[in-house]
Every structure is written in structure tokens, then in C-alpha cells.
C-alpha positions, 0 to 999 in steps of 0.5 A: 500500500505505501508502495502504491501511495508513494507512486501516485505522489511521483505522479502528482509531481511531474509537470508534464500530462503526457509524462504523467499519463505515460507513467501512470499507464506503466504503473498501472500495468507493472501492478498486473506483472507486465512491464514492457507495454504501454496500454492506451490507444491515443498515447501508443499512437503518440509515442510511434509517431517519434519511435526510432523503429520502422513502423513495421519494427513497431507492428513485429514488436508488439506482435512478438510479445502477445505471442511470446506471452501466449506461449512460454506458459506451455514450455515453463512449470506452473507458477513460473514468471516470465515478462517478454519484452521486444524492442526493435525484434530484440527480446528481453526475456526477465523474471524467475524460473526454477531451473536452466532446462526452463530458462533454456525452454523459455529462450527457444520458444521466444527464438522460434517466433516470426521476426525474432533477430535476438534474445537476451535472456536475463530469466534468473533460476529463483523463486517467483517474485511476490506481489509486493516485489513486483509493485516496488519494481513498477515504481521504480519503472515508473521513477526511471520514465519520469527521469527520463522525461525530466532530461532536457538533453534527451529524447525519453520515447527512444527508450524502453524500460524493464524492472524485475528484482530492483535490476533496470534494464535500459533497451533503445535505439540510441547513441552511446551519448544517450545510452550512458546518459540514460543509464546514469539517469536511472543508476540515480534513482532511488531503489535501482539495484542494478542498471543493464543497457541493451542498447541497439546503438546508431551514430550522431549523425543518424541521430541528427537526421532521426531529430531533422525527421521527427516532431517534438518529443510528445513527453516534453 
């Protein structure tokens, strides 16, 4: 419960309604044990429009994930907790199995879908998280986005961002200006344990035609 107060009291404090509306959608969606989406039609369709992704990245991301989620429950013992998350056709693969055969299954059945290039399987051999675990971890997701958000010297929509176990993993198209400054960002927040970046990397010069291209960062 004071985990959940203390998230709506980051909310109330963020000067910016998309940022908010943007967290609040990925707080509300960590509570259910699902970190990797953001929910909402009109916010989804916001953020694509400054996506570094090819819209057909987008449509092979989100389509990856609803498979992913659909199936791992079949291949993993009962009571298993697996988050799949997809940037750009790169999968994350967090949460808790109880053995490496499971760990290993989970990773073939994410590898045996259409359009999948890679799989980072971050899946730790323990127990499964309980709820209060997992409500902390959105939070801090939640803390991480608003941060992001907060830097002037970023674009926060380049970035995905997963918590399993206080551990943030950091997953965009970036430059490794960007990618060391989000990890910095995120290494400052309260209750991160751990950063991991998994970063797709691209020039400046890629970035500066990404910025000619783009309209503003709907988040600023």
C-alpha cells in the first residue's frame, strides 16, 4: 500500500500530462506483472509517431510479445514468471524460473517466433517474485520514465524500460551519448539495484537526421 501511495505522489509531481499519463499507464500495468507495454490507444499512437523503429519494427514488436506471452506458459512449470519484452525484434526475456532446462525452454520458444533477430535472456533460476516485489519494481519503472522525461538533453520515447528484482534494464535505439546518459539517469534513482543497457546503438549523425525527421518529443 505505501508502495502504491508513494507512486501516485511521483505522479502528482511531474509537470508534464503526457509524462504523467505515460507513467501512470506503466504503473498501472507493472501492478498486473507486465512491464514492457504501454496500454492506451491515443498515447501508443503518440509515442510511434517519434519511435526510432520502422513502423513495421513497431507492428513485429508488439506482435512478438502477445505471442511470446501466449506461449512460454506451455514450455515453463506452473507458477513460473516470465515478462517478454521486444524492442526493435530484440527480446528481453526477465523474471524467475526454477531451473536452466526452463530458462533454456523459455529462450527457444521466444527464438522460434516470426521476426525474432535476438534474445537476451536475463530469466534468473529463483523463486517467483511476490506481489509486493513486483509493485516496488513498477515504481521504480515508473521513477526511471519520469527521469527520463525530466532530461532536457534527451529524447525519453527512444527508450524502453524493464524492472524485475530492483535490476533496470535500459533497451533503445540510441547513441552511446544517450545510452550512458540514460543509464546514469536511472543508476540515480532511488531503489535501482542494478542498471543493464541493451542498447541497439546508431551514430550522431543518424541521430541528427532521426531529430531533422521527427516532431517534438510528445513527453516534453
Amino acid at each position: 500500500m505505501n508502495d502504491a501511495k508513494a507512486g501516485w505522489t511521483t505522479l502528482l509531481k511531474l509537470r508534464r500530462p503526457l509524462a504523467a499519463a505515460a507513467v501512470c499507464g506503466m504503473l498501472a500495468i507493472g501492478l498486473q506483472g507486465c512491464f514492457g507495454v504501454l496500454a492506451g490507444g491515443l498515447l501508443a499512437g503518440t509515442f510511434a509517431a517519434t519511435d526510432r523503429r520502422t513502423l513495421g519494427a513497431q507492428t513485429e514488436d508488439k506482435s512478438i510479445v502477445v505471442k511470446g506471452e501466449a506461449n512460454i506458459p506451455g514450455v515453463v512449470p506452473q507458477g513460473s514468471h516470465v515478462n517478454v519484452t521486444s524492442f526493435n525484434r530484440k527480446v528481453l526475456l526477465s523474471g524467475e524460473v526454477p531451473d536452466e532446462a526452463s530458462k533454456a525452454a523459455a529462450e527457444r520458444e521466444i527464438k522460434s517466433l516470426p521476426g525474432v533477430e535476438g534474445v537476451f535472456n536475463e530469466l534468473a533460476i529463483s523463486g517467483s517474485s511476490n506481489f509486493s516485489s513486483r509493485s516496488g519494481d513498477a515504481l521504480v519503472t515508473s521513477k526511471v520514465l519520469a527521469s527520463l522525461v525530466d532530461a532536457k538533453d534527451l529524447y525519453s520515447s527512444a527508450f524502453k524500460v524493464t524492472t524485475e528484482r530492483g535490476i533496470v534494464y535500459l533497451m533503445g535505439r540510441v547513441t552511446e551519448r544517450e545510452g550512458k546518459r540514460g543509464a546514469d539517469i536511472a543508476s540515480g534513482v532511488s531503489g535501482v539495484q542494478k542498471v543493464v543497457t541493451l542498447y541497439e546503438y546508431i551514430s550522431e549523425e543518424e541521430l541528427k537526421q532521426y531529430s531533422r525527421q521527427a516532431p517534438p518529443d510528445p513527453a516534453k
